[in-house]
C-alpha positions in Angstrom: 108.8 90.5 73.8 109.8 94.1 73.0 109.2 95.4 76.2 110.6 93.0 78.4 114.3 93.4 76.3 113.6 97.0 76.8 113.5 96.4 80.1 116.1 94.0 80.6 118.6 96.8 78.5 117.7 99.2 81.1 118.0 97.1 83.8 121.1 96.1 82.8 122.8 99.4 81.6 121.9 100.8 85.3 123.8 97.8 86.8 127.1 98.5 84.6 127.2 102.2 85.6 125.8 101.1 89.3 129.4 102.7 90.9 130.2 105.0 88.2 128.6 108.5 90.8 130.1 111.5 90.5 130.9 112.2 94.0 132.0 109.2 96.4 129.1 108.5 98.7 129.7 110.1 102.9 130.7 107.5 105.3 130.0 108.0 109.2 129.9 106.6 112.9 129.1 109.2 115.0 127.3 111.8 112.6 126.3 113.3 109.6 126.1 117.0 108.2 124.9 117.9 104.8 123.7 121.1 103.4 123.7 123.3 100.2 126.8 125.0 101.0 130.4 123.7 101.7 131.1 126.2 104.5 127.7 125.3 105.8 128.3 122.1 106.1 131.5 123.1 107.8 129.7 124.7 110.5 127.8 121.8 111.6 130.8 120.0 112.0 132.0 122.4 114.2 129.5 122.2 116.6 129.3 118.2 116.2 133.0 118.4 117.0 132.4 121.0 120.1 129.5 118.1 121.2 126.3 119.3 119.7 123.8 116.9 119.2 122.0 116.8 115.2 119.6 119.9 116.1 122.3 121.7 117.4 124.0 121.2 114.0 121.2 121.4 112.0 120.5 125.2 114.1 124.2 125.8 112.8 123.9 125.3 109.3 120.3 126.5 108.7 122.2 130.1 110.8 124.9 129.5 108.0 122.9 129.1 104.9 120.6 132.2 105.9 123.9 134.3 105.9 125.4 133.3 103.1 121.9 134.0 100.9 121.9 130.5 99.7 118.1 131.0 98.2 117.6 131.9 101.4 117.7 134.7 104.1 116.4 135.4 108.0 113.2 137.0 106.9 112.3 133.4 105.3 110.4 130.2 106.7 111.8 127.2 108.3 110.0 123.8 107.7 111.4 121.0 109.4 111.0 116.9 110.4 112.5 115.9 113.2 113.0 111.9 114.6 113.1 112.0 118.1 114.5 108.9 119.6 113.7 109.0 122.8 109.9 109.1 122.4 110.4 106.9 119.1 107.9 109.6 117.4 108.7 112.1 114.2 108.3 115.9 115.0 107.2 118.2 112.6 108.1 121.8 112.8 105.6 124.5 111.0 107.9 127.9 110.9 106.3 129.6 108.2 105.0 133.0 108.3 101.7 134.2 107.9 99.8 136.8 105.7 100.2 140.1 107.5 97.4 142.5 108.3 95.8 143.9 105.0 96.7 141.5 103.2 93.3 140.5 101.0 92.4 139.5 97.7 90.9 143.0 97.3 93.9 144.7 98.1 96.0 143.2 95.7 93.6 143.0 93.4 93.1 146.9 93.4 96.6 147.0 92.8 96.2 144.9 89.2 98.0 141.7 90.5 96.3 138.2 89.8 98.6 136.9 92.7 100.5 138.8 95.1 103.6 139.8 94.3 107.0 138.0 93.2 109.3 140.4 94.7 109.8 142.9 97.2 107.9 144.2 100.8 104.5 143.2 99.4 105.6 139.9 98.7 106.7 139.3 102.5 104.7 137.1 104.8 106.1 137.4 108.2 109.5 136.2 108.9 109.5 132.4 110.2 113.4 131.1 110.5 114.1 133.1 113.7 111.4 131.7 115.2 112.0 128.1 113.8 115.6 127.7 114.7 114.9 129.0 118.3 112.3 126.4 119.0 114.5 123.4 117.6 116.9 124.4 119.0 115.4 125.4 122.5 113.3 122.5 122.6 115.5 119.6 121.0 118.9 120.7 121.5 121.5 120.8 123.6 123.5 123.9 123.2 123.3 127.8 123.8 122.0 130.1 121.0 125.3 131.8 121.0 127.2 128.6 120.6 125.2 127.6 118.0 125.1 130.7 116.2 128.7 131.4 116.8 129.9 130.4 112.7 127.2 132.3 111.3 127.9 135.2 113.4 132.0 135.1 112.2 130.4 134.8 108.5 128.6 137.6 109.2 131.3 139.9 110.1 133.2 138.5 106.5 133.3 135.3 104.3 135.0 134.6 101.9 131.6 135.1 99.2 131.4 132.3 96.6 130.7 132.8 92.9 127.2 131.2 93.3 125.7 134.0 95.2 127.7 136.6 94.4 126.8 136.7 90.8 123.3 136.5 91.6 123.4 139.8 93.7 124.9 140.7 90.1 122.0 139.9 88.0 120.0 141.4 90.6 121.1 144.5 91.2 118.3 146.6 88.8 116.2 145.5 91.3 118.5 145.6 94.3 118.9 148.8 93.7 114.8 149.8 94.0 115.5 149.0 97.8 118.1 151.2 99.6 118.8 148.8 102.6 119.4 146.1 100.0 121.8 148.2 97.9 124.0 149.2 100.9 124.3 145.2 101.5 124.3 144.1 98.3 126.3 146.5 95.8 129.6 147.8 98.1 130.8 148.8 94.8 127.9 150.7 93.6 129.1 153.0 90.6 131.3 150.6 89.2 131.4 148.4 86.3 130.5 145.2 88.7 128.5 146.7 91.6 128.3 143.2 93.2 131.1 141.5 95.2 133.4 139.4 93.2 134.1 135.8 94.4 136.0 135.3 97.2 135.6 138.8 97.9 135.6 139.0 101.8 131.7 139.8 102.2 131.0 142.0 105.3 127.3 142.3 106.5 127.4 144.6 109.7 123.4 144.8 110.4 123.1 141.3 110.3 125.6 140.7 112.9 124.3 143.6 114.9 120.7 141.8 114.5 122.6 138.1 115.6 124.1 140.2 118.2 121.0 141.3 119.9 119.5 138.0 120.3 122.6 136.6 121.9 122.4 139.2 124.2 119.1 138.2 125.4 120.0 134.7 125.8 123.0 136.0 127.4 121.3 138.4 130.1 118.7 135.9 130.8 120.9 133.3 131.9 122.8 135.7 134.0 119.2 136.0 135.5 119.2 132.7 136.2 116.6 131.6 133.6 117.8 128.2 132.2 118.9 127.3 128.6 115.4 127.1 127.2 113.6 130.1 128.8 117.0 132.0 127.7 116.8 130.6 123.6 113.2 131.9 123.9 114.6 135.3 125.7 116.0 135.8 122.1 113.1 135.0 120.3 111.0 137.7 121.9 113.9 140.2 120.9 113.4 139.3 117.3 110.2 139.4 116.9 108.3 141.4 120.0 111.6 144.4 120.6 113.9 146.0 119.1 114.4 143.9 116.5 111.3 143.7 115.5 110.5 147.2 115.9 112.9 148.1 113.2 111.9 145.2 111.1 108.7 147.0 111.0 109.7 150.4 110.4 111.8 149.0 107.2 108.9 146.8 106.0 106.6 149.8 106.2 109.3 152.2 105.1 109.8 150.5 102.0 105.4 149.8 100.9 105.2 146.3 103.2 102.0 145.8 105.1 104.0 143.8 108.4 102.8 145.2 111.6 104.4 144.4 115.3 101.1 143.1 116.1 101.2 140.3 113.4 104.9 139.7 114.2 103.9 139.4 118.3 101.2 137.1 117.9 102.8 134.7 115.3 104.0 131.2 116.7 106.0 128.2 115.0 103.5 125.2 115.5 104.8 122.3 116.6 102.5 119.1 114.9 101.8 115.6 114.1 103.4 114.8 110.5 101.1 113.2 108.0 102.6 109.6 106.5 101.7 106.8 104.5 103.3 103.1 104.7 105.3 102.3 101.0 105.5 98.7 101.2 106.4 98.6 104.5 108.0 101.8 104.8 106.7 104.2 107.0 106.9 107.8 104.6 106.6 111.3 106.8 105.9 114.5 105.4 104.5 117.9 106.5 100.6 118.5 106.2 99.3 120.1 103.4 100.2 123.4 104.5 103.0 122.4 102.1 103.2 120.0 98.8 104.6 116.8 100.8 101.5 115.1 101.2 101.7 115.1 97.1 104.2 112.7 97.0 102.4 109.9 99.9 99.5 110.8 97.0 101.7 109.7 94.6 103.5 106.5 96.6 99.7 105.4 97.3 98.9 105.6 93.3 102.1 103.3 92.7 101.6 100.8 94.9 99.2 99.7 92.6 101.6 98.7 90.0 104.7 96.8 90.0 107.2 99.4 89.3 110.6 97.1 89.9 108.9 94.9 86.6 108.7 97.7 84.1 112.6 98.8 84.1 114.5 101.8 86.0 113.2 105.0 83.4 111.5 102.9 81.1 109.3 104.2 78.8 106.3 102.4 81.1 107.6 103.2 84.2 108.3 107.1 83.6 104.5 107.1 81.8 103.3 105.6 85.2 105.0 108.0 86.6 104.0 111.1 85.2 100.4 110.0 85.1 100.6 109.4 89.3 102.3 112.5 89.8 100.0 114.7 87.8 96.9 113.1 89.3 98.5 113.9 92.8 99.6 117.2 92.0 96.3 118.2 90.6 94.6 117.3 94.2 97.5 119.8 95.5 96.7 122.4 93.2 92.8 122.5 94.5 92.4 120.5 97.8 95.8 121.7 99.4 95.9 125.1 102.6 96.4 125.8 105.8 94.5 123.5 107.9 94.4 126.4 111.0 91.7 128.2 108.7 88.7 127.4 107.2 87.6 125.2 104.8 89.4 121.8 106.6 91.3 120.2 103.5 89.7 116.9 103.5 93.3 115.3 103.8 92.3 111.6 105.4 89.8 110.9 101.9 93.4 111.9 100.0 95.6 109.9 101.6 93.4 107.0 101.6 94.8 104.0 100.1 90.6 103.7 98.5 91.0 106.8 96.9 94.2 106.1 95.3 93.3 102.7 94.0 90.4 104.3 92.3 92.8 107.3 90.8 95.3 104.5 90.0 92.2 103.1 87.8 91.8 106.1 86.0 95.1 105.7 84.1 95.6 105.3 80.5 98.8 103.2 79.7 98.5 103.9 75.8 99.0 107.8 76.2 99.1 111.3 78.2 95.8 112.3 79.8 96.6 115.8 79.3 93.9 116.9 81.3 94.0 115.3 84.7 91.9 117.0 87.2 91.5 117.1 91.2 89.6 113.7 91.9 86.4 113.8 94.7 88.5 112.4 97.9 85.2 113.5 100.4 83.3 110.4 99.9 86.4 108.8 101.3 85.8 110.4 104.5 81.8 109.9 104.4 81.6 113.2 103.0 79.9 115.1 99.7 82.3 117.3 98.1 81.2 121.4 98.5 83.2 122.1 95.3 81.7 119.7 93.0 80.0 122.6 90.7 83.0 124.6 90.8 85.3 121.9 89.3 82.2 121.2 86.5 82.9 124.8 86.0 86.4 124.5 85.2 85.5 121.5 82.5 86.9 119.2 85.4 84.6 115.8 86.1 85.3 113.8 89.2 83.0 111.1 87.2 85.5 107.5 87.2 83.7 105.9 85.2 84.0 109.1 82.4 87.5 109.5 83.5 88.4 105.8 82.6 86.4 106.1 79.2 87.8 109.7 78.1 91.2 109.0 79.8 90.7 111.9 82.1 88.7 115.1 82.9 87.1 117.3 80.1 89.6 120.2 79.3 88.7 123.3 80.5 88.5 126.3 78.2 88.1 129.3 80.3 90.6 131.9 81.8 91.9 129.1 83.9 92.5 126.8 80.6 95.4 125.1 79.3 98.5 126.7 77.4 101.5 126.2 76.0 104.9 127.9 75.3 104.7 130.5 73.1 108.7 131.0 72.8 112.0 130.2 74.3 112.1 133.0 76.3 108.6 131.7 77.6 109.8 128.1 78.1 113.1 129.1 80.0 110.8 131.8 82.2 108.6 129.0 82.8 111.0 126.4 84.0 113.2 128.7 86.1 109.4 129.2 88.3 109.0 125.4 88.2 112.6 124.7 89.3 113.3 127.8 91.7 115.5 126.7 94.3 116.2 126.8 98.0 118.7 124.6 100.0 118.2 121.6 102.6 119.4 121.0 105.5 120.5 117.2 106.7 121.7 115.7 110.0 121.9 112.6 112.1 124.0 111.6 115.4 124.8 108.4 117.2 122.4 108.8 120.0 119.7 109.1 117.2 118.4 112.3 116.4 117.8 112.9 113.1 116.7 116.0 111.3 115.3 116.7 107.6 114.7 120.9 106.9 113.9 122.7 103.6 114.4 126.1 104.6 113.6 128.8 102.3 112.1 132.6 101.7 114.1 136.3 101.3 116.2 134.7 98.2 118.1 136.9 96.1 117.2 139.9 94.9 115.7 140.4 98.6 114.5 143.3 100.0 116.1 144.0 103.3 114.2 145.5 106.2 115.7 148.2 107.3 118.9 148.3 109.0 118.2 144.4 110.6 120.4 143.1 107.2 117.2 140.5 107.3 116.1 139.9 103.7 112.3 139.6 103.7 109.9 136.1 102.7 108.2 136.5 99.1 105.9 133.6 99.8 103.4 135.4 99.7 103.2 134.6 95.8 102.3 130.8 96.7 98.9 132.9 97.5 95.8 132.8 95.2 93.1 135.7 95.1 90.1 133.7 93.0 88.6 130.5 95.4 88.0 129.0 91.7 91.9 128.3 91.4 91.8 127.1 94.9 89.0 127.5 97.8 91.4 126.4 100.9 94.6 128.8 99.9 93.1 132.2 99.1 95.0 135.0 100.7 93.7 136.1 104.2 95.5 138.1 107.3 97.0 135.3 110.0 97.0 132.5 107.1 100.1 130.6 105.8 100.5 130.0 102.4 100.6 126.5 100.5 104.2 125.9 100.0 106.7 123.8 98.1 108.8 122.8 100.5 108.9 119.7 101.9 111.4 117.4 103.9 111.3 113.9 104.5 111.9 110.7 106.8 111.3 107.7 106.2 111.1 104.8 109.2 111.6 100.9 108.7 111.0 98.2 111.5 110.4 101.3 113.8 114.4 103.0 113.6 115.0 106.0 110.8 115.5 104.3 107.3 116.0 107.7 105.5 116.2 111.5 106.0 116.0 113.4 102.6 115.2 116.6 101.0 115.7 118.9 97.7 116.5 122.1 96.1 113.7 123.5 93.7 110.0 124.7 93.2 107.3 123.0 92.6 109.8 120.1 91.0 110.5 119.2 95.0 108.2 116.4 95.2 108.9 114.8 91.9 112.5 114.5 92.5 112.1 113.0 96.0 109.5 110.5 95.1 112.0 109.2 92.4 114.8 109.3 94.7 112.7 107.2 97.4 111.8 104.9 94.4 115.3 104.5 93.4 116.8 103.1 96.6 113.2 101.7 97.2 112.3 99.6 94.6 116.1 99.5 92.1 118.1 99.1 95.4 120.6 102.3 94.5 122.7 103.0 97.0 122.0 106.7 98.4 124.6 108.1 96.2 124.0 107.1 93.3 119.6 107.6 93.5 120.5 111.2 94.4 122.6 111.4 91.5 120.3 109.6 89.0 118.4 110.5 86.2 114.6 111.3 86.9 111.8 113.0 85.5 110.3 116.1 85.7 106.8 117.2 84.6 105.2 120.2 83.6 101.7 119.3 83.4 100.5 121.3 87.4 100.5 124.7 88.4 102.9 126.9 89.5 102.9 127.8 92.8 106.3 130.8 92.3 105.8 133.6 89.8 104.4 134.7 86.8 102.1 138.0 87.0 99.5 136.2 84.8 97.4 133.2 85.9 98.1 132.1 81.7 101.7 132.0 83.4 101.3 129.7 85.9 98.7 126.9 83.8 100.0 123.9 83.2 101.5 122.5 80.2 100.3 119.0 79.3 102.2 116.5 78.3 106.0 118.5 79.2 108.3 116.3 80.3 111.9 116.7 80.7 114.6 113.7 80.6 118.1 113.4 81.0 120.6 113.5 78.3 121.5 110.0 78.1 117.7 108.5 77.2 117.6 105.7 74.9 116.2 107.1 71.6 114.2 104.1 71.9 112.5 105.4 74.9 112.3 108.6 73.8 109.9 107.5 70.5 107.9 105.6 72.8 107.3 108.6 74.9 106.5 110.7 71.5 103.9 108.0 70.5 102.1 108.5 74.2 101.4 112.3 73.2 104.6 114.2 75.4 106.3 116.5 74.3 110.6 116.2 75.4 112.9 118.5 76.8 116.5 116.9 77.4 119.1 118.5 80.1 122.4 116.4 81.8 120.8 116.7 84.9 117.6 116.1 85.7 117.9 114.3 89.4 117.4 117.3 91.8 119.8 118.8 94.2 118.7 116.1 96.7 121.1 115.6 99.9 120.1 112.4 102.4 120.9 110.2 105.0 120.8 106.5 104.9 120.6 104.3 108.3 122.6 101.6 107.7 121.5 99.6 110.6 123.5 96.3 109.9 127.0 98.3 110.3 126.0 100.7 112.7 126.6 103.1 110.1 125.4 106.2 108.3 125.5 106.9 103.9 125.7 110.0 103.0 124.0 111.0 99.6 125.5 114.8 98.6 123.9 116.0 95.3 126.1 116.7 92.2 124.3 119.5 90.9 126.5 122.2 92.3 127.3 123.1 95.8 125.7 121.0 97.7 128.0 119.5 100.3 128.4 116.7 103.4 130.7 115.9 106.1 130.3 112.7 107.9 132.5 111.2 111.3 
């Protein structure tokens, strides 16, 4: 009787508040723009306005966000889901750069790193947004390079900086200042009390224009040798990353300790490919392949399917235990099974989606308290297979055993250097969540004709190390690396090979049209916050504005895939859970009694920005997140 008024108060104090968001929801007929930036936004409204289709918009603000550092810079990686209505199919784009030559476990190990590093030229893979936004837009847009470019190259040559970024460049600038191409960027008043620019200081980047600048010349000079738009787009992309471009791209990298070579910037390619998905109920979910962390949350949608979410109550104590115990079982299969699928070992990804495999994980959850020590499950039987990694895991303490899993409530802990820790201070605790929440932006768009497109770009985020005199921060994703196959056979560090990422977009398609196109800011917290989002509208019926503004959860219990110089700093810790403010104390003792321990913040939903397809007005809803600048324009 307890739980169902427990439920029923939940239910209830959602429906009073329902309206109450903090930013009005984006209405539009024609399109949609929304990004992490208000002047990035802007600019894909200027080239809707000029008659750019979504990719051309989506090229704009991706161009925009890169130049105003927003977590982001050229040298990073572009990941991106595109609907293309007039095959009826969802496109995904792979723009992340590789491991460059050199790059081994031995060599960084020799160096005294248990992953490669967080910051600076060792921590580039090759640059992948150059690459990315030339195919999109070559292949799906309508528009020249140079009118798509066009607001980013006036940013370039001064904006109007906003406090956001340039404080960062601020707390930066110890490091900043380790890298002289950075500091001449960075610190214009270098010497003085505040070396950074102050807000709305007008922000002047002359190498990066020079750099844009280059590659519209290419395009330009093709077409005036009568190539057509896309052999011109692609005229641009050989500048960057096979001429001159890339030449001093190079000689910066190297300059400055970086292992990039011309050679692995001229034979890396963006990878156009076949998104994984999973059907939710009726709802067909897209993500990236497990080259990135999306494939975590179909994991995770398979799991709850099992359970009647709606019953238990919006953030109940039930359903957020549910939820944490799904999530953690999913991410744990991330943090073993999870690479890139162009190398070996093949990531046995069909026994991991299977909807088999997650009923039996589903099985394996105790409702009366936190399995603290969920493991990777055995998907290969799945796919007819026997797992290769069976005595590693028993290594580790984990057991793929069910039927000892649903006895003991999970795997036996593991007490070895790859063992279970906590936080040993504040300073700890905050250094631990700024890894797990490390942000990025996203990238939203739609049009009347009905392209749709869903990126989470990311990579050469402040303090960045600039190569050379291109003003093109470089990646550090290298990081997401590991250099021990006992952390994770399929994502050890190897020449040519893309790291396992965090970032991952979404659609989601209904009755065959788009239903939803939605990403987030943050780390390894992406996937949390979007499954909750998609839950939200999903199964509580929130409108798109209000799930992107409403509380979730966040868990601590996986492993980092950003930072930390130890591999004790990137363990998980079991049984962490953060909650918004406003939990009932009633929920919160309920929690206690389960075995977590709570961490409370007023916002806890995720910077998500989304589209909704509102297909009986012939409408879009636009869902902008109220976490700080994130920002949408609809028409």
């Amino acid at each position: 009787m307890k739980n169902c008024l427990t439920t029923l108060l939940i239910v209830l104090c959602f429906a009073a508040t329902a309206q109450q968001t903090q930013k009005p929801p984006l209405h539009g007929k024609k399109w949609m723009a929304i990004s992490g930036k208000p002047l990035a936004a802007t600019a894909g409204s200027m080239i809707f306005e000029k008659g750019g289709n979504a990719i051309d918009a989506a090229c704009a603000m991706l161009a925009a966000t890169c130049t105003m550092w927003d977590v982001l810079s050229w040298g990073g990686e572009t990941q991106a889901l595109i609907y293309n209505p007039k095959t009826g199919k969802v496109i995904a784009i792979n723009a992340l750069g590789v491991a460059p030559t050199g790059a081994t476990p031995g060599f960084f190990k020799e160096k005294g790193y248990s992953f490669p590093p967080e910051y600076g030229p060792l921590a580039a893979v090759t640059p992948g947004t150059p690459g990315g936004l030339c195919t999109m837009l070559a292949e799906y847009g309508t528009m020249s390079l140079k009118e798509v470019l066009a607001p980013a190259m006036e940013m370039a040559e001064g904006y109007a900086i906003e406090a956001q970024t340039a404080n960062s460049m601020e707390r930066g600038k110890k490091m900043i200042k380790e890298w002289p191409y950075s500091k001449k960027v960075f610190l214009p008043h270098e010497g003085s009390k505040r070396e950074a620019p102050e807000a709305g200081e007008i922000f002047v980047q002359k190498d990066l224009l020079a750099t844009l600048q280059k590659m519209v010349d290419a395009e330009q000079d093709a077409l005036r040798k009568n190539k057509n738009r896309k052999e011109a787009i692609y005229a641009a992309y050989d500048r960057f990353y096979k001429g001159d471009i890339a030449h001093e791209f190079v000689r910066g990298c190297q300059e400055q300790g970086g292992l990039i070579t011309m050679e692995d910037l001229a034979k890396w390619k963006v990878i156009t490919e076949e998104p994984l998905k999973v059907n939710y109920k009726g709802i067909d979910v897209y993500k990236l392949s497990q080259w990135t962390q999306g494939p975590a949350m179909l994991q995770a949608l398979n799991i709850l399917e099992n359970f009647d979410l709606k019953s238990m109550g919006y953030n109940s104590a039930r359903y957020i235990h549910t939820l944490y115990q799904a999530m953690n079982l999913s991410f744990a299969d991330r943090d073993f099974y999870y690479g890139d699928p162009y190398f070996a070992p093949q990531e046995p990804i069909n026994g991991l989606l299977s909807k088999a495999y997650a009923k039996q994980r589903a099985a394996t959850i105790n409702f009366e308290s936190n399995n603290a020590s969920a493991g990777p499950g055995d998907p290969y039987p799945f796919e007819g297979k026997t797992n290769p990694y069976l005595q590693l895991l028993n290594k580790r303490g984990f057991t793929t055993d069910t039927s000892r899993q649903k006895k003991s409530g999970g795997a036996t802990p593991s007490h070895d250097a790859t063992g279970m820790t906590f936080f040993t201070s504040k300073q700890d605790e905050e250094l631990y969540h700024d890894r797990l929440w490390r942000g990025t932006t996203s990238v939203e768009a739609a049009d009347k004709d009905g392209w749709v497109v869903s990126i989470t770009p990311s990579g050469g985020w402040l303090p960045a190390c600039i190569a050379g005199n291109t003003g093109v921060g470089m990646s550090q994703r290298m990081q997401s690396f590991v250099l021990d196959s006992a952390l994770n056979p399929f994502n050890v560090v190897e020449p040519g090979k893309r790291p396992r990422v965090t970032l991952t977009p979404s659609l989601a398609m209904k009755d065959g049209k788009p239903f939803l196109s939605f990403a987030v800011q943050g780390g390894d917290t992406q996937d949390q916050n979007l499954l909750q989002f998609f839950l939200n509208m999903v199964e509580f019926g929130m409108t798109v504005q209000e799930a992107v503004e409403a509380p979730n959860i966040n868990s601590d219990q996986l492993y980092l895939s950003l930072g930390g110089a130890k591999i004790t700093d990137r363990n998980p810790r079991p049984g962490y859970l953060l909650l918004n403010d406003n939990t009932p104390d009633y929920v919160r003792k309920e929690l206690r009694k389960m075995g977590y321990t709570l961490s409370f913040d007023d916002r806890t939903s995720g910077p998500v920005n989304a589209i909704y397809f509102d297909w009986k007005h012939g409408s879009f809803w636009g869902g902008s997140s109220n976490h700080g600048e994130d920002y949408g324009i609809g028409w």
